[in-house]
MARNU-366024 format. One record per residue: residue in one letter; x, y, z of N, C-alpha, C in turn. Coordinates in steps of 0.02 Angstrom, whole numbers, plus 50000, padded with zeros to 5 digits. Example, Ala and Ser with C-alpha at 12.3 -4.5 7.8 and 13.67 -1.06 7.14 Angstrom:
2
A506604971650390506154977550390506604983550390 S506424988850354506844994750357506455000250394 
***
This chain:
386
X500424994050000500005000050000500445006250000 X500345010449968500545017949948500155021650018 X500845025950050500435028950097500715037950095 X500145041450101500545048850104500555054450180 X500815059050211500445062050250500015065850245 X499935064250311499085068450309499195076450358 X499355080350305499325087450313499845086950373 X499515093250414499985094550485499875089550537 X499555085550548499575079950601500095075650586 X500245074450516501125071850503501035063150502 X500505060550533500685053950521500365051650439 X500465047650450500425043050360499655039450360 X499435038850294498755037550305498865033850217 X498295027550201498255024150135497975030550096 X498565027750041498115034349978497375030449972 X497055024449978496525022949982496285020350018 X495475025550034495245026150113494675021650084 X494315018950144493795016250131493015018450161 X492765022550115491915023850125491705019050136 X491305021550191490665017450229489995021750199 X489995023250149489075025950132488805020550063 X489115016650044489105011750002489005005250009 X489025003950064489144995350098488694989350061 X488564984150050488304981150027487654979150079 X486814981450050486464978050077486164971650045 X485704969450088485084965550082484564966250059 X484364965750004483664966549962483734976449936 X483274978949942483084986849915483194990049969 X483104989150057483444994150097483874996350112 X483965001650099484735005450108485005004850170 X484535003850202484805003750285484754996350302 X484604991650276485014983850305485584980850284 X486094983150314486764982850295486754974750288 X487184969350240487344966450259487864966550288 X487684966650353488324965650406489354959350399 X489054952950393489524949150373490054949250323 X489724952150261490104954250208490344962550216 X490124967350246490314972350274490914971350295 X490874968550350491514967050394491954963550389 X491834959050346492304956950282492674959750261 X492394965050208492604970250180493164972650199 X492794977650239493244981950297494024979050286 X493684972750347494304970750398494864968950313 X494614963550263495204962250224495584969250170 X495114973750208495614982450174496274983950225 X495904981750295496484984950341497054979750342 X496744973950317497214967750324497734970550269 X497534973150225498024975550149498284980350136 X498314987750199498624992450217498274997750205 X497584995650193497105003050206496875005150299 X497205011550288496995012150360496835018350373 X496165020150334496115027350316495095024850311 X494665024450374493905022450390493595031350368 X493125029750332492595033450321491785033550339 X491465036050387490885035050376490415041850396 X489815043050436489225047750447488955046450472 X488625050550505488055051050545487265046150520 X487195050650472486765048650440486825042950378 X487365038550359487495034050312486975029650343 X486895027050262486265019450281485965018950321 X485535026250332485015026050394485345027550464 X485745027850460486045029350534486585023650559 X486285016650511486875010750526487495009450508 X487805014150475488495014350434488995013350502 X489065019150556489285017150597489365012650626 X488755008650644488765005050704489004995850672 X489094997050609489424992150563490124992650582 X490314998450570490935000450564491184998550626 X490915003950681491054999150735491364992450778 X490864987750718490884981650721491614979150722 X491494980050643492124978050592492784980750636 X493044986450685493384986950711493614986050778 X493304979950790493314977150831493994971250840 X494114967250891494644962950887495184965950848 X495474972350892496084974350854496034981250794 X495584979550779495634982350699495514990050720 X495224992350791495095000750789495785002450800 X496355001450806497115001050809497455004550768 X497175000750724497665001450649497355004650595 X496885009950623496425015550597496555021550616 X496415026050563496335033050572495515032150560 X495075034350610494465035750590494005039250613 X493675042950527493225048150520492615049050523 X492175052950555491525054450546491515060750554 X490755063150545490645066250529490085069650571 X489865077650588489385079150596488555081950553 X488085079350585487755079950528487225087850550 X487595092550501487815101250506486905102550510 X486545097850478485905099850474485505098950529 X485825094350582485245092850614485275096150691 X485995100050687486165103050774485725109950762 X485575112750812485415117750835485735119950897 X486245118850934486375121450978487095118250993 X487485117551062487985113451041487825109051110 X487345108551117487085103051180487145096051126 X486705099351057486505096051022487165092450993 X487685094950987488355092950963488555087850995 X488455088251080488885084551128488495078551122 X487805080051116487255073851114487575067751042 X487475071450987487525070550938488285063350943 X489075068550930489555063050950489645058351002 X489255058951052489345054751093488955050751074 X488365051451063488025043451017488475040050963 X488735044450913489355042150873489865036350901 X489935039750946490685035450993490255029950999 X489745028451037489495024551073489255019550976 X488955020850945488795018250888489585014450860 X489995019950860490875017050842491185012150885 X490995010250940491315008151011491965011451009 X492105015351020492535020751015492865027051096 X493245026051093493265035151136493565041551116 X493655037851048493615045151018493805043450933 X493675047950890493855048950830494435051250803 X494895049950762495355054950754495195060450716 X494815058650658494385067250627493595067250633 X493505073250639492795074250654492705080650580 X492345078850541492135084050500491395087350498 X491375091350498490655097350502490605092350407 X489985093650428489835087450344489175092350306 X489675092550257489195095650164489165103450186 X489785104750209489765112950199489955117650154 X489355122450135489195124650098489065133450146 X489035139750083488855144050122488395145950183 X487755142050157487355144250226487595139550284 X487815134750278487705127750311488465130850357 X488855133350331489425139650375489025144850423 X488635146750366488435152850437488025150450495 X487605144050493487455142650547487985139650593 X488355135550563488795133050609489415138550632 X489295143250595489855147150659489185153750708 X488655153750683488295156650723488015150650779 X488315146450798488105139450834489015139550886 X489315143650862490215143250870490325136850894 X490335133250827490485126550827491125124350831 X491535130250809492315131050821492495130150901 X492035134450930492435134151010492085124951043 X491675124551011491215117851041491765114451038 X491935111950963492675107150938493385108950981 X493425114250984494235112951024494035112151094 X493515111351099493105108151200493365100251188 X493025098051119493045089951099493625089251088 X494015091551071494695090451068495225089351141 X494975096451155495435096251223495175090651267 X494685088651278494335081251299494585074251285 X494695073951220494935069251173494525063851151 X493955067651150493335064551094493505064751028 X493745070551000493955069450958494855073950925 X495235071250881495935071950878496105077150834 X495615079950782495615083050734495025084950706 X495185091750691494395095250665494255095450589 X493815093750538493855096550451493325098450441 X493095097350376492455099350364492305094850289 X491905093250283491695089350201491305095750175 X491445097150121491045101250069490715100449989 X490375105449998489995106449930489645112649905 X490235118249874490105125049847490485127549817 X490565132649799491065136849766491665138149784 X492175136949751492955139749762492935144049816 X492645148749801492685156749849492405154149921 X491825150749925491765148949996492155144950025 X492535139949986492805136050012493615139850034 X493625145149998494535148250029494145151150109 X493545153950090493345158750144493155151350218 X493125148150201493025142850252493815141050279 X494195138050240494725139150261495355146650300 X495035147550268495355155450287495345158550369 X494665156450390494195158250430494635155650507 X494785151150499495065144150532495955141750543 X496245141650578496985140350564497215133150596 X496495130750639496645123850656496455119650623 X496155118750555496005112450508496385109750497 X496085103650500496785097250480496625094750431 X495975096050383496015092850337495175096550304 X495055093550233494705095750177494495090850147 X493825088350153493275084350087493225085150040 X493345085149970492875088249929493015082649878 X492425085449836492335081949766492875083149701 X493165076649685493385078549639493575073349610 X493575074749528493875068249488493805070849417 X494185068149358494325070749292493675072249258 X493255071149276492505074049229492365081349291 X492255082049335492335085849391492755093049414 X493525092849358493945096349393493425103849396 X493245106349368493185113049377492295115749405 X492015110049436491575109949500491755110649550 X491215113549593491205116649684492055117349680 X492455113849725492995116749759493565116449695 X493405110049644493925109849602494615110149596 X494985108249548495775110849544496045116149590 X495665121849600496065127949611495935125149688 X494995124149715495255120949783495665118749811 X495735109149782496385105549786496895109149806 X497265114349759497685115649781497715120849826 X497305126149832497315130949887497135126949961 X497105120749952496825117750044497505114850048 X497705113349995498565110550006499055113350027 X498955120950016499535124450011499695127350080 X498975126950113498705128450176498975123950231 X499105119850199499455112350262499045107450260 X498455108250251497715104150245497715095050215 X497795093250257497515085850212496895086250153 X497035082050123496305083150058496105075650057 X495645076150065495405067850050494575070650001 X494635067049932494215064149906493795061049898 X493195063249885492555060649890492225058549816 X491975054249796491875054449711492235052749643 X492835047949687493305049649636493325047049560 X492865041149580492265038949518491695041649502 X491495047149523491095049349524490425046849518 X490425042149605489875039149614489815032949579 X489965030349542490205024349488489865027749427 X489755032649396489455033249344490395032649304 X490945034749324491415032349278491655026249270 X491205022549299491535013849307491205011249244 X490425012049216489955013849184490435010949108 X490235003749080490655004049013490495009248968 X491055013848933490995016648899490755015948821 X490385023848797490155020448726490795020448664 X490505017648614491035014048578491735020748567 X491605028248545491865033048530492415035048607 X492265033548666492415036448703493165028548742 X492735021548714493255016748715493905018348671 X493775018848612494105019848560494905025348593 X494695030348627495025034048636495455031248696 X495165026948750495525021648804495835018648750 X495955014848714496055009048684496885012448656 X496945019948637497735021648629498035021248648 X498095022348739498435022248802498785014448781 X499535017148793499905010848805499685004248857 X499725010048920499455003148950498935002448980 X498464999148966497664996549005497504995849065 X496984999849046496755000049125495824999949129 X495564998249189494984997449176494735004649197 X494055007549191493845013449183494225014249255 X493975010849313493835012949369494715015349399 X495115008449359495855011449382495965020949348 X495515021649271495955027949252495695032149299 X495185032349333494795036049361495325037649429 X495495033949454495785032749509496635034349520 X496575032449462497545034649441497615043049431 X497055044249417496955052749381497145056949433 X496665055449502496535057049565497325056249590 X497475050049619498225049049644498855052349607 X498835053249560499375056949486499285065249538 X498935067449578498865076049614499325075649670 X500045079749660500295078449748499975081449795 X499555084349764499135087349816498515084649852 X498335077749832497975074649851498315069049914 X497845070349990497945063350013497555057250011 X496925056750022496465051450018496225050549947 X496095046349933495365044749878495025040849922 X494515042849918493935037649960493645031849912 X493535028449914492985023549888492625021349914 X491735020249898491295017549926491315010449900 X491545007149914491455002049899490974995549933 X490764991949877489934987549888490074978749874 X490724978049854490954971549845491454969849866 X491724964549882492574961949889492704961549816 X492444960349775492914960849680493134969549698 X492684974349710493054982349716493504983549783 X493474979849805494104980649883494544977249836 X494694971249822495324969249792495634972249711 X495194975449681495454977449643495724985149646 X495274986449697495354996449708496384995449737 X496344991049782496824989949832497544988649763 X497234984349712498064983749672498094990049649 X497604995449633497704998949601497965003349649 X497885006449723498365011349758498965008349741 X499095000649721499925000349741500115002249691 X499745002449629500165005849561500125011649555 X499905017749620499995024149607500615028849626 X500365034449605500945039849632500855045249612 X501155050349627500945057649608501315058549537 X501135062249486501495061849429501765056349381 X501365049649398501515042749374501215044249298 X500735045649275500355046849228501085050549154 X500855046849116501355051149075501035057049021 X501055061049002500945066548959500475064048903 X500575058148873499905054648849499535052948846 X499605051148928499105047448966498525053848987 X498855058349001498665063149020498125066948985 X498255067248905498035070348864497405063948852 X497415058548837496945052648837496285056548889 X496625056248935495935056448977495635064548960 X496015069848961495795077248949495205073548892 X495455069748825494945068748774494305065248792 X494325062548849494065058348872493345060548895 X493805066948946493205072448973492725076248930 X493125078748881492825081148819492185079148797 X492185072548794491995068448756491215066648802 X491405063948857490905064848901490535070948918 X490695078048902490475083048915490005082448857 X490125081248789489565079748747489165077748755 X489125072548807488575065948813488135068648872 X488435073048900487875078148957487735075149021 X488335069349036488095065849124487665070749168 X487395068649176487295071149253487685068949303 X487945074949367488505074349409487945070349462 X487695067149450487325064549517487785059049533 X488005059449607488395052149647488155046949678 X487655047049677487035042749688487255043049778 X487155049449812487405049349874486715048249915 X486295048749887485335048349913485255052249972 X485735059649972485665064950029484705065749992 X484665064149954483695067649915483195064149931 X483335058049959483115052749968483015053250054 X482105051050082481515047250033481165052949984 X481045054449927480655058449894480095058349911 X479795063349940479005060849960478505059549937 X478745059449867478195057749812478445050549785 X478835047149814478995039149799479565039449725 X479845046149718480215046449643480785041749676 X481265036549626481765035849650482325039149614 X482595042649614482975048649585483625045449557 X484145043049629484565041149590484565033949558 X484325029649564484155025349500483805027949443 X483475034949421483095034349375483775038249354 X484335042949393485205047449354485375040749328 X485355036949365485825031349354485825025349281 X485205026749265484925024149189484865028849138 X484725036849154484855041849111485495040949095 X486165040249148486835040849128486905034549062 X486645031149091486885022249056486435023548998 X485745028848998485615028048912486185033448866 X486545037348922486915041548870487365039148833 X487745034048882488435028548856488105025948797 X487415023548798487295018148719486895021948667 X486865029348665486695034448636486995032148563 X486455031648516486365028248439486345022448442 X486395017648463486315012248467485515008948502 X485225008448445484275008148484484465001748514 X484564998248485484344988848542484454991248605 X485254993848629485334994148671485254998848716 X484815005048686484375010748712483745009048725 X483585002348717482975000848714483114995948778 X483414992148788483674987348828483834991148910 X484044998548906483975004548949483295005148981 X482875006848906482195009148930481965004448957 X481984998548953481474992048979481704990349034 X482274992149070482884990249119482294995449165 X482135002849149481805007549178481215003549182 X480825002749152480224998749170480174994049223 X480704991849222480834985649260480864986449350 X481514989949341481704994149412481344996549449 X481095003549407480765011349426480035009849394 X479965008849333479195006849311478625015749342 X477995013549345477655019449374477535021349427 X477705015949489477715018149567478015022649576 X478625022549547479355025949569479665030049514 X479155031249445479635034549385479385042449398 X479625047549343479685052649345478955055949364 X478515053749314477675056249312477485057649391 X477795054349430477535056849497477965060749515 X478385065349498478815070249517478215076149535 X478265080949589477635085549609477955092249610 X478855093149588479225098349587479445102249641 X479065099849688479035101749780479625104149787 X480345105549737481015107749776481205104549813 X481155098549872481305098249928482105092849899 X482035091149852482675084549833483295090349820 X483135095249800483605100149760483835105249829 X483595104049872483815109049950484355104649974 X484065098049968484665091950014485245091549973 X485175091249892485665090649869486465093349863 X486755091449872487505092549907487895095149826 X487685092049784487985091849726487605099549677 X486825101949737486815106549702486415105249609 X486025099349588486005096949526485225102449538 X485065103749484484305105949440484035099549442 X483725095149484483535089849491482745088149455 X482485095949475481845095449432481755097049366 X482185098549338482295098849274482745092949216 X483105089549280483445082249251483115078449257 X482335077449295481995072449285481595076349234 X481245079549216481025082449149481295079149087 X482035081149090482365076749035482285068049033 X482325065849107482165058349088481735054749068 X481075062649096480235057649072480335058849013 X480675063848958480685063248906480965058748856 X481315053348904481795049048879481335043048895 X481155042148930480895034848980480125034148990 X479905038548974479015040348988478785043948942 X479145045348871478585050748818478225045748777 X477485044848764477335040448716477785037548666 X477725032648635477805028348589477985033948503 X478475035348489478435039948409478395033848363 
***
């Protein structure tokens, strides 16, 4: 395992961390973890030199933790650095804070965290939490030793994000989104490097962006993989892109299988900062291009939108819009899309019951026109028969 430091706290951490908002369940609930294979998971990452835990408050219903927990049990909370998170929406006070992590701990079996991040901050989601002086709350938790280190996970503009940092001289570290279809969203390139320059650890969120880049590509966009000397599967270029930044420390992955723990894992060992060669480089720039044609939607399938109260399922219905864009001219297999939608989502759960209510597009972290991307899908997936 490839390991880098992590900002000013100085110790060493896996360039690949492992998300807990992905875990593999049981049937359609997001929140029945399967536990066994979870902890599986986990434990054969830390067994392989990942030692870099991700999870939330609110993951899989509230159970992401108390999995995690699990899994670090017999040893394994040891040989962890591990993160959670506060969930910025739901405190009102900082009673509510103390309430809040200490259920954490107790969910982690834990006595303390080493990072604690204020989670999906964004401008307003700042001004409450420093009109809450969540700053003085945290160096209470600190000096306590609940928790070891303070960050924040985000989702906004460059400018808020210097002004968040700026604000602050004890951060140890920075969330954000990023990956080669991505660079020049919310915190972007210029982020990256302005949280770096700062001392800041950076750990990555998205770096597949949700798996829509894992997603086989359509024939025009293979073609252009297929120059690159040497092969790689989407998910490694995706991943190599990310690690190729010295300014990057983490990539996170959510990962939902042991085939993506063992393969994510060969791929940290083949990274490095600047490994990528000048061709390689240019491959993927064409790459982005190319995809920018095809019009993804940035949705990460993170289900902050989720339950829709109108029964829409949102990110499965991004998640088949993306996959009809990949087979875009090709009817069989645009058709094979649409009937996949029928199948899944059908009319309980497809667009027609969208009621425009705003409320998916407030939660959203990513910030998407959500009521206007399902517009586009009923037009794809629900317009009569031509």
């Amino acid at each position: 395992m490839k390991y880098r430091k992590f900002g000013k706290l100085g110790f060493k951490v896996s360039v690949l961390g492992f998300g807990a908002m992905r875990l593999p369940v049981v049937g359609s609930d997001h929140s029945n973890i399967d536990e066994p294979k979870a902890i599986e998971m986990m434990r054969y990452a830390i067994d392989h030199g990942v030692n870099y835990i991700d999870t939330a408050y609110g993951y899989h219903g509230g159970k992401s933790e108390v999995v995690v927990g699990k899994a670090l049990m017999d040893g394994y909370r040891e040989r962890v650095k591990l993160a959670t998170k506060m969930p910025t929406w739901a405190v009102n006070s900082q009673d509510d804070m103390d309430r809040i992590l200490n259920e954490q701990l107790t969910r982690l079996q834990t006595d303390h965290v080493d990072i604690y991040l204020l989670h999906g901050l964004g401008k307003e989601r700042w001004e409450k939490m420093k009109n809450l002086n969540v700053l003085e709350w945290a160096e209470k938790a600190v000096a306590d030793g609940r928790i070891r280190g303070l960050g924040f996970s985000f989702h906004d503009e460059f400018e808020v994000l210097k002004e968040i940092i700026d604000s602050y001289d004890k951060w140890v570290m920075c969330q954000i989104l990023y990956n080669y279809i991505d660079q020049d969203r919310q915190a972007g390139t210029r982020g990256l490097k302005y949280a770096a320059s700062k001392g800041l650890a950076v750990v990555i969120m998205e770096p597949i962006g949700g798996g829509t880049l894992a997603v086989t590509p359509p024939k025009e966009i293979q073609a252009i993989w297929d120059e690159a000397k040497t092969k790689r599967s989407q998910v490694e270029w995706a991943l190599q892109w990310v690690w190729n930044h010295p300014e990057v420390t983490v990539a996170l992955s959510g990962m939902s299988t042991m085939q993506q723990v063992v393969e994510n894992i060969k791929s940290a060992n083949r990274s490095g900062p600047g490994k990528l060669t000048k061709q390689e480089l240019q491959i993927i720039e064409r790459v982005r291009q190319k995809y920018a044609e095809y019009g993804f939607i940035g949705c990460t399938s993170c289900r902050y939108c989720m339950p829709c109260p109108n029964g829409v399922a949102i990110p499965e219905i991004f998640a088949l819009f993306n996959l009809h864009f990949t087979k875009r001219g090709d009817r069989n297999a645009e058709r094979e899309v649409a009937s996949k939608y029928m199948e899944t989502v059908g009319k309980e759960k497809g667009v027609k019951n969208c009621k425009k209510c705003g409320r998916c597009e407030e939660l959203c972290p990513q910030h998407l026109p959500i009521r206007n991307l399902l517009a586009r899908a009923e037009w794809t997936f629900e317009r009569p028969p031509q």
